[in-house]
N, C-alpha and C positions, 0 to 999 in steps of 0.2 A: 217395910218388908214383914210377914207375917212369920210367926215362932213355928207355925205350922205347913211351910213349905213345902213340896217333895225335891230331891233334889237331882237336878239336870245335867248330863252331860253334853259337852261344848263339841258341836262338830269341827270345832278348827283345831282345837286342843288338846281336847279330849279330859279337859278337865271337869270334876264335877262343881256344881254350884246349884244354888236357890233358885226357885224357879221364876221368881221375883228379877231376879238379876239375868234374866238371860230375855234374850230377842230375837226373832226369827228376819232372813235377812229378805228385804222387798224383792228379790230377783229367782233368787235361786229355794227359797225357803226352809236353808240352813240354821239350826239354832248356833246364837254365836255367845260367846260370854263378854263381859264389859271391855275387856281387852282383847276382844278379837270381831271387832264392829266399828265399821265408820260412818258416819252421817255426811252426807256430800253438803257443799258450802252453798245452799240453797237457801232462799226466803222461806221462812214455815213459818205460819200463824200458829195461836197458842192454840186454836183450834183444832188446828190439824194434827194427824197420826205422824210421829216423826219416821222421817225416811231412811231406813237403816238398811245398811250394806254391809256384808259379809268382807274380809281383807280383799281375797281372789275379784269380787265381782265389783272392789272399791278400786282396784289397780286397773282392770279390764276397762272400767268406763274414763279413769282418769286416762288410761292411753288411746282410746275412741277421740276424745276429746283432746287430744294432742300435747297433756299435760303429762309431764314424765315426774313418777314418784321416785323418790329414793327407795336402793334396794335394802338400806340398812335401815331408814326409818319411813316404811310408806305413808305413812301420815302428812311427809313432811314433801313437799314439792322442791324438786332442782333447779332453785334460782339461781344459783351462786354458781361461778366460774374457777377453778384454781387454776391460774396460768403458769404455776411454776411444774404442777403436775399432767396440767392440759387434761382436763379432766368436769365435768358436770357435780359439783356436789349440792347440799341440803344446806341451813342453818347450822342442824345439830351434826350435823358432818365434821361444820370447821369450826365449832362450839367443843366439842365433845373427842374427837378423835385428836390424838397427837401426832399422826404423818401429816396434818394441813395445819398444823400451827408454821405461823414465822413465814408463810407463801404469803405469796402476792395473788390477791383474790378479788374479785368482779363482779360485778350483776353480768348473768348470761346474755340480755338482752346486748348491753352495751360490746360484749365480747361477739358476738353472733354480727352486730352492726360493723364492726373492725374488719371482723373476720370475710364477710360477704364482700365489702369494700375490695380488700386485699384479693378475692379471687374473681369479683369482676375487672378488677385492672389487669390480671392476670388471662383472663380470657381475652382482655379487649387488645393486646398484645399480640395475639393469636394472629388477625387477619391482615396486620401489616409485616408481620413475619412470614407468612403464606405468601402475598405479595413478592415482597424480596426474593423469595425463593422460585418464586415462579418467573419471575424475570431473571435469577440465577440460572434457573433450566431453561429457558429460551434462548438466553446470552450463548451457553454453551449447546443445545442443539446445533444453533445456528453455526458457531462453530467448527462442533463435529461434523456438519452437513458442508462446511464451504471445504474441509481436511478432506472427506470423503470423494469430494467433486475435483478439486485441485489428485488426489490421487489417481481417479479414475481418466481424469482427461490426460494424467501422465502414461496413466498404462495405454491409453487410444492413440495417444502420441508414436507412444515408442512399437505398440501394433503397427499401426499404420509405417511406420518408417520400417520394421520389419519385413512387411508387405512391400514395399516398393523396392526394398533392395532385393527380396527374392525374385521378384516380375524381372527385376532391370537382369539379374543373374537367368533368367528362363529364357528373355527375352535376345541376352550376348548367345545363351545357347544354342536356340532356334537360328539365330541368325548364322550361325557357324556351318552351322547343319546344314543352313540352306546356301549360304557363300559354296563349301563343299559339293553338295551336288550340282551348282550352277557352274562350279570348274568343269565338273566332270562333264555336264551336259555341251558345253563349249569344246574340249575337250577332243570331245566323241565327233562333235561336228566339223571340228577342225578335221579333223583322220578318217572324216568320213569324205569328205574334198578333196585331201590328199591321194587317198584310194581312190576314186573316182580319175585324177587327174594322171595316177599312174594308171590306173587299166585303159586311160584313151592313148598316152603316152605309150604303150606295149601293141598296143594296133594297130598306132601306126609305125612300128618298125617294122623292116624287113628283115627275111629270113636271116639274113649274116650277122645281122644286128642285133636279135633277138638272144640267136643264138651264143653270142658274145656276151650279152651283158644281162644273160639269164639265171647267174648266179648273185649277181649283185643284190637283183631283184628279187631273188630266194631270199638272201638275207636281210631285204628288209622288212617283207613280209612276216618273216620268221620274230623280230625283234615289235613289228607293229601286234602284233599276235601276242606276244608277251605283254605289250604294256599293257592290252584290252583285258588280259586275266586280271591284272593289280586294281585295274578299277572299280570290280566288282564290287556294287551297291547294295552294302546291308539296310535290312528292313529297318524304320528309325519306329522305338517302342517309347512307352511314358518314361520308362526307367530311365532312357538316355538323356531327357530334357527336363525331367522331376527336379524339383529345387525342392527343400524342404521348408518352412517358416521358419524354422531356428534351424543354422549352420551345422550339419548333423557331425563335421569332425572335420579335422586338419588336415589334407593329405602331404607326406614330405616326399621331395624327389629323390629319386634311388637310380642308380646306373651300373648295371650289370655287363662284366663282358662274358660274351660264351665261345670259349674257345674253338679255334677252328681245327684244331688239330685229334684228327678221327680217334690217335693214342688216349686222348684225354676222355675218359668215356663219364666223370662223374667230380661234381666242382661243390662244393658248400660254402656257401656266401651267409654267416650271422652278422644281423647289425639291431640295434633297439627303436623302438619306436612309444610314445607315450600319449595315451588318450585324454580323451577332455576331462576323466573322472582324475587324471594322475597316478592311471597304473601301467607301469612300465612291461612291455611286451617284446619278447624274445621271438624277430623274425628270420627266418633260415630260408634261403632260398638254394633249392638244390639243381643246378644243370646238370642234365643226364643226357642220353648219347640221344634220345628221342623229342624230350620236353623238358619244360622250366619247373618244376613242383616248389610249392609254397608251403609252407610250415609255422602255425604263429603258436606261442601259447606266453601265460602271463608273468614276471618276475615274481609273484606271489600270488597267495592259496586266492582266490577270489569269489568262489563257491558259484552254486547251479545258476546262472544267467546266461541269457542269449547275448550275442554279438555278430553283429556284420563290417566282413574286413572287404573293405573296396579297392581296387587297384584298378587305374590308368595307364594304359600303354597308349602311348603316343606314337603318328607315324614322323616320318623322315622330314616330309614336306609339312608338318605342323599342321595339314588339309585334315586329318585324322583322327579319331582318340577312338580304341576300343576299352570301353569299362566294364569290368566283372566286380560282380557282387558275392560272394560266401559266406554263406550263412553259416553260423556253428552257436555249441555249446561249453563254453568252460574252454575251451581248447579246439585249432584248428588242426585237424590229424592234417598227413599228405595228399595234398587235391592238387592235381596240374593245374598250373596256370595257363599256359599257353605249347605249342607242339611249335618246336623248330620250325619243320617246315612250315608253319603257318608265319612264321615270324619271316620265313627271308621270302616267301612268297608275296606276303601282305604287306613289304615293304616296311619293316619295322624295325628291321637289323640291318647296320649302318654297316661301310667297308671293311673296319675297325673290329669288327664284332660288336659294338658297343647295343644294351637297348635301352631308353630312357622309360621309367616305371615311377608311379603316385601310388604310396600305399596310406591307409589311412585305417584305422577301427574305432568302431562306433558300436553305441548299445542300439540294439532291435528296434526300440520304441520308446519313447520318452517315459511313458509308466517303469519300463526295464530299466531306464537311467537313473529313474527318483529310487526305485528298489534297491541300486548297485549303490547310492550316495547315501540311503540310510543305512544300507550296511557297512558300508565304510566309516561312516561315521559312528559308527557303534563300538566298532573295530580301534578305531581311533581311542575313543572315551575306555573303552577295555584297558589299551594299553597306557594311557594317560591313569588310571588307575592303578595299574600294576608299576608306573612309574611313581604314583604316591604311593602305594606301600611301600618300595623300596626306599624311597625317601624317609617315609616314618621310622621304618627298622634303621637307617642312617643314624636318624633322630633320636632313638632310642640307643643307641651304639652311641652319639655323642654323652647322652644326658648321663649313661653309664661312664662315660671318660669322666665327664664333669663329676659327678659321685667321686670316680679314683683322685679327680684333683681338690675337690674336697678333705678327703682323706689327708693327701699329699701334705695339704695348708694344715691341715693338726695337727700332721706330725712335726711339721716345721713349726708350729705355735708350740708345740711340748718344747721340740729342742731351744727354742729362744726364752723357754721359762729354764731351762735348763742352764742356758749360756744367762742369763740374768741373776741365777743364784752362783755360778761361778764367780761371776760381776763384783756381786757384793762381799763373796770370801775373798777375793783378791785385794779388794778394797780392804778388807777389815785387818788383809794380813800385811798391809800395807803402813795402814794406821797403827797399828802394835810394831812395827819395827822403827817405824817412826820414833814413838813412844822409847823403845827399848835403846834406839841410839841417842836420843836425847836423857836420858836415864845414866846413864853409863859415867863416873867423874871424868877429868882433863886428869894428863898426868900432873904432879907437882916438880918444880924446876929445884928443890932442894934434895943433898944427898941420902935425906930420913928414908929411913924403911918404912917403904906403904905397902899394902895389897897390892899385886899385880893388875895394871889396866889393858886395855885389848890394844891390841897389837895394830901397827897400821896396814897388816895384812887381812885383819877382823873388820874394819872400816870399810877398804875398800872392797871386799866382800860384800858388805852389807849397802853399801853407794850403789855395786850393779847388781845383786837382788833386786832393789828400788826400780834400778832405770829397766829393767827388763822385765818387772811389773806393770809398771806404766805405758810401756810400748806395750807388753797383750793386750791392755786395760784401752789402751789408744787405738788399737787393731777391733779388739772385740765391740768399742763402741762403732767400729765405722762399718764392722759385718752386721754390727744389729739396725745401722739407717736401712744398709740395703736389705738384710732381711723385715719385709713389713708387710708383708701379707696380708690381705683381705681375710679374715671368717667369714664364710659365703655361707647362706640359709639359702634353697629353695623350695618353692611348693606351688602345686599344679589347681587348677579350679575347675571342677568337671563339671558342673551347673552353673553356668553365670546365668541368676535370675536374680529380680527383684527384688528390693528392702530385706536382701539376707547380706550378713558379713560373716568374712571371710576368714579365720583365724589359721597363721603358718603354722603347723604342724612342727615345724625344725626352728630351731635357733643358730644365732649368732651371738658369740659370747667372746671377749677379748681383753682380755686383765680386767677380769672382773664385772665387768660389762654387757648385760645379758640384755639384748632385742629380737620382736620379733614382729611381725607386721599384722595390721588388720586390714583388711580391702575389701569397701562397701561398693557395688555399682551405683552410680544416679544415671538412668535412663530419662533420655530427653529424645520425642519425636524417635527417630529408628536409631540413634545413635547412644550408646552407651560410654559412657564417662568412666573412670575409676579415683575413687578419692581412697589413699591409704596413705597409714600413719605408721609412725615408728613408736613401739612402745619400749620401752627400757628400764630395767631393775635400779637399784642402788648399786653405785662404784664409783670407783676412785676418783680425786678430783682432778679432772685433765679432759681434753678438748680432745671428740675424735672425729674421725670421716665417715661417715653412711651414705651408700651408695641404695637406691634402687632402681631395677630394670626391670619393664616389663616385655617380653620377649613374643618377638614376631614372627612366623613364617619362614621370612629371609632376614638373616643375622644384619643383615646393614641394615634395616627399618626399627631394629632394638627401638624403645626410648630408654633413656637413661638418665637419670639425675644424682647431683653428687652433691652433697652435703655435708658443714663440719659445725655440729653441733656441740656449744660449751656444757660436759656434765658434771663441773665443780659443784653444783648446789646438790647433790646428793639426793634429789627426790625420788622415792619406791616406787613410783608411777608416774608417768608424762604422757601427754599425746605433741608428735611432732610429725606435721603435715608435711608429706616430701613429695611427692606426685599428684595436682588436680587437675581434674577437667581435662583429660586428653582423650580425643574421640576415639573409642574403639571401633571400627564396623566391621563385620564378616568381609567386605571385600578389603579394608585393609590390610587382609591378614593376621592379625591379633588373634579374633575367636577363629578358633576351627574347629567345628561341630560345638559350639557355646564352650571351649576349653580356653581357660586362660592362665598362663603360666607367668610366675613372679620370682625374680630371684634377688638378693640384697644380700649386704656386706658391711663388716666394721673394721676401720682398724686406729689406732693409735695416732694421731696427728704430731709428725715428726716435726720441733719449731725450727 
């Protein structure tokens, strides 16, 4: 290098240097200084200009060429593997850096051949899994397609048998119709014979004879004349031989009498009748001095729908049926049914008074019946609603009693801490007189003057002191077995979710003795589990009873477990497992709205 140099700034660095020491870079014609220039790992004779690259255009070719440098030392190529970082490093990576000491480290190659292994088995897995699954969705089309087929040949079935009882009902009616008219046409020809056989019979009598038996003959005439009006032939319309595909309602028989007596000018007949939807309908039929009027309407609100009430009146000789239709809305106001006179004319009112009636109600139209059934059933879940509220506010009204009986058991826990510290004064005054009579000298049997001794008036004093200590002392232990009371804790879980537990907010505490529950859910498939433990303080050494329950819907599906756990060994913390693995589900009744309610108890184990 010459003394006389000028000196050059490094376009990667920006450092200055000699101009001896700097290089311009083959690609880009950057000067670079001796630390910011690479020479690619090429053969070069000593002949040749060495081949010198710039960092930028020394990383550019090595990644053209598919060789990855390192980003902390690009000089240095990414042979090395770290499998415990998963990770590509350099030499001087796991030479140099101290996060890749103490790893387990690879040549890339060997990790890359592992690695390709591992996700070509991994694809080749692929198309016998696809398989399976496809013969899984075929399994099951087929199937759904034989479920689908087996349905639909039920529903063609039960068409079909719909169909033919309607025909076979069309076909009794036609047939009725036409028996009917074939009477009547018989009938008519009979009486038209008759007629005939009486006016040849009238011709040939003579005058004396005519005139003699010319009344007779008035009134048969007069009576053949009336039958001929009753047979009058109504037109036969669709309406009267219409069967519907589905049974459009029930008709039930009804028997009215109308009185014959001219005084009686107005009769009100109520009776019930009930539709296929199961609403009960208030039918009133009013006789009046002219006609029959009919009157329906519903036992409840049942809002704007159509309705058609059908009525049958049948004739005498069963040869007959007249059927009306009335259409209405919400309510049948007053429409006649039928006019007297039509009734004893048309043969339809018996000697009796009696007239036999089919009444029936039906919705307008089958769309009108899906309408009236989703509103009832709306109607329905409304009031099955407003029947669980009232149940909740129940529920809440008890959970409130239970609080006062809560209460109740503390007070009773106070007073049995009370009656136990009386326990032990009675004892203790028991033990001192004890003491005090056994203290006391014997008289001496000699005439010396001593101290005066207690009198055997003082004895036996002090004999039933004792005995009438010992009887409260015998009383008060047998009030305190029966007094034993649970300390009741409970508390409610407004989120039953996943991998959270559940800490009781409330204790149970009992001479000492202080628990309180934890409850974790484990959800398994739809079903949720509850595993909870009983934790408990430091206290006295004695065995006592813990109960919990987890509390259901309906009080007789409680579960409940009871338990008498030894807590002589005095530890400040325990877990003790009292309830696992009981399936909760929503339709158990357990949760309701994810709510799950826990309640538990301690008391005393009486030996």
């Amino acid at each position: 290098m010459a003394s006389g140099a000028a000196p050059v700034i490094c376009g990667n660095c920006s450092e200055v240097s000699l101009a001896d020491s700097i290089a311009l870079c083959a690609e880009c014609d950057k000067s670079c200084c001796s630390k910011c220039y690479r020479e690619p790992n090429e053969s070069v004779s000593l002949f040749s200009t060495p081949y010198i690259l710039c960092l930028g255009c020394f990383r550019n070719r090595r990644q053209q060429e598919g060789i990855l440098s390192c980003s902390l030392h690009p000089e240095r190529m990414l042979e090395l593997y770290c499998i415990t970082c998963e990770q590509q490093i350099c030499c001087d990576c796991f030479i140099l850096l101290p996060e890749h000491k103490r790893h387990t480290i690879d040549a890339v190659e060997a990790v890359y051949r592992q690695k390709l292994l591992e996700t070509v088995e991994k694809f080749s897995k692929i198309p016998q899994r696809l398989k399976l699954i496809d013969w899984d969705a075929i399994r099951q089309v087929d199937e759904n397609l034989r479920i689908v087929q087996d349905v639909e040949q039920q529903i063609l079935d039960e068409i079909n048998q719909l169909i033919g009882n309607r025909t076979a009902a069309m076909l009794n009616k036609t047939a009725e119709k036409k028996r009917v008219l074939i009477g009547i046409k018989e009938y008519v020809a009979q009486m038209d014979v008759q007629n005939r056989q009486t006016l040849l019979q009238i011709r040939g009598l003579n005058t004396n004879d005519f005139l003699r038996q010319q009344e007779v003959l008035n009134e048969r005439c007069e009576r053949i004349l009336k039958d001929v009006e009753q047979l009058q032939v109504q037109s036969v319309t669709w309406e009267d031989i219409q069967c519907d595909l589905i049974p459009a309602c029930k008709l039930e028989s009804i028997v009215l009498n109308v009185p014959s007596d001219s005084d009686q000018t107005s009769k009100r007949i109520p009776f019930q009748l009930m539709d296929d939807c199961g609403i009960q309908w208030i039918t009133v039929c009013h006789i009046r001095a002219m006609s029959i009027i009919l009157e329906m309407y519903p036992g409840t609100m049942v809002g704007d729908f159509n309705f058609r009430a059908v009525v049958e009146i049948s004739h005498l000789n069963q040869m007959k049926v007249t059927q009306k239709i009335f259409p209405f809305r919400e309510k049948l106001p007053l429409t006649e049914l039928i006019s007297l006179n039509e009734l004893q004319n048309g043969g339809f009112l018996s000697k009796t008074g009696d007239i036999r009636l089919k009444i029936g109600i039906r919705s307008e139209s089958i769309v009108e019946e899906n309408n009236l059934l989703k509103k009832l059933l709306f109607d329905q879940r409304k009031a099955v609603g407003h029947s669980q509220m009232e149940l909740a506010a129940l529920k809440d009204q008890n959970f409130i009693q239970q609080g006062d009986k809560l209460r109740l058991n503390c007070e009773l826990k106070r007073l049995k801490e009370i009656h136990d510290e009386q326990v032990m004064l009675m004892r203790r005054e028991i033990k001192e007189l004890k003491q005090m009579a056994d203290a006391r000298p014997s008289s001496p049997a000699s005439s010396v003057s001593v101290p005066p001794s207690p009198t055997d008036i003082d004895k036996q004093k002090l004999s039933c002191d004792m005995k009438r200590l010992q009887a409260k002392l015998e009383s008060m232990r047998i009030t305190m077995k029966s007094m034993n009371p649970y300390a009741i804790g409970s508390f409610e879980i407004y989120r039953w979710s996943k991998e959270t537990k559940f800490y009781s907010p409330q204790l149970a505490s009992y001479t000492g003795v202080t628990i309180y529950v934890i409850v974790q859910p484990n959800f398994s498939d739809n079903n949720s589990d509850v595993n909870a433990y009983i934790c408990y303080s430091k206290g006295p050494k004695n065995r006592c009873q813990v109960f919990l329950e987890v509390l259901n819907e309906f009080e007789e599906s409680n579960i409940r477990e009871d338990r008498v756990f030894d807590f002589s060994k005095g530890t400040s913390f325990t877990w003790k497992s009292v309830i696992t693995r009981y399936a909760l589900t929503r339709d158990g009744g357990f949760l309701v709205n994810d709510h799950l309610k826990i309640k538990f108890g301690l008391r005393p184990l009486l030996e």
